[in-house]
N, C-alpha and C positions, 0 to 999 in steps of 0.2 A: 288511104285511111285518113281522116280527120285529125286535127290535132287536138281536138275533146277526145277523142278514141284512143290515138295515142301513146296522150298522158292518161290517160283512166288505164291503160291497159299497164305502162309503166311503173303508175302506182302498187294496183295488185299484185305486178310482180314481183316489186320491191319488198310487200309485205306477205311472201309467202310462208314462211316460218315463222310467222307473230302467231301469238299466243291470244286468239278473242274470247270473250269482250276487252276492248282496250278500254277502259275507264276513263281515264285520265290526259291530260296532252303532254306531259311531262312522259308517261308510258309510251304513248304515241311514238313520239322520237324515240325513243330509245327503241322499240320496234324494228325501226328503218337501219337497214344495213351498217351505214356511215353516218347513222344519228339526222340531226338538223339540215348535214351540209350531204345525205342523198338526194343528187338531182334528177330530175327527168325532164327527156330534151323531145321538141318535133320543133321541125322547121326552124326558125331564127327565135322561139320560145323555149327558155330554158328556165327552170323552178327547183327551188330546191324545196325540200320537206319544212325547215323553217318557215319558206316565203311561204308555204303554199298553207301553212297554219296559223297565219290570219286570217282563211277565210272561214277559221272554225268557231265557234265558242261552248264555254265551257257547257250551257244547258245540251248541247250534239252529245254525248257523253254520256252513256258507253255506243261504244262503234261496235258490234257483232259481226263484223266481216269486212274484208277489205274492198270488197264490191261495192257495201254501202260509203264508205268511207271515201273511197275512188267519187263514186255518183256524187255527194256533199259538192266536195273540192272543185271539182270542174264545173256542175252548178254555179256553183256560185262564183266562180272565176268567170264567167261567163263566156268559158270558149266552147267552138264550136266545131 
């Protein structure tokens, strides 16, 4: 598996009990199991939910599922 695959798949899973549409990035995190500092790891890359929401902005806003939210993130991380 790819480490865009991965982490997309570690995101979703992280957000299985979130409540969508997540509105907000403030909601976002708090979403996430351990908040900011839920990491997900492949290979010698490791992200935590903070790090990896810089690659959001506010107009992404609301996320309806964590598929689409996973797809954003690694988009634009640009892994592959």
């Amino acid at each position: 598996m790819s480490v865009r695959e991965t982490i997309k798949k570690q995101i979703i899973g992280a957000l299985q009990g979130a409540n969508f549409p997540i509105a907000t990035p403030e909601a976002l995190l708090a979403a996430f199991p351990q908040g900011a500092d839920t990491t997900c790891k492949a290979g010698d890359l490791e992200v935590t939910a903070g790090e990896a929401g810089k690659f959001l902005t506010p107009s992404d806003f609301p996320f309806n599922s964590a598929e689409e939210l996973a797809e954003t993130i690694v988009s634009r991380a640009g892994l592959k």
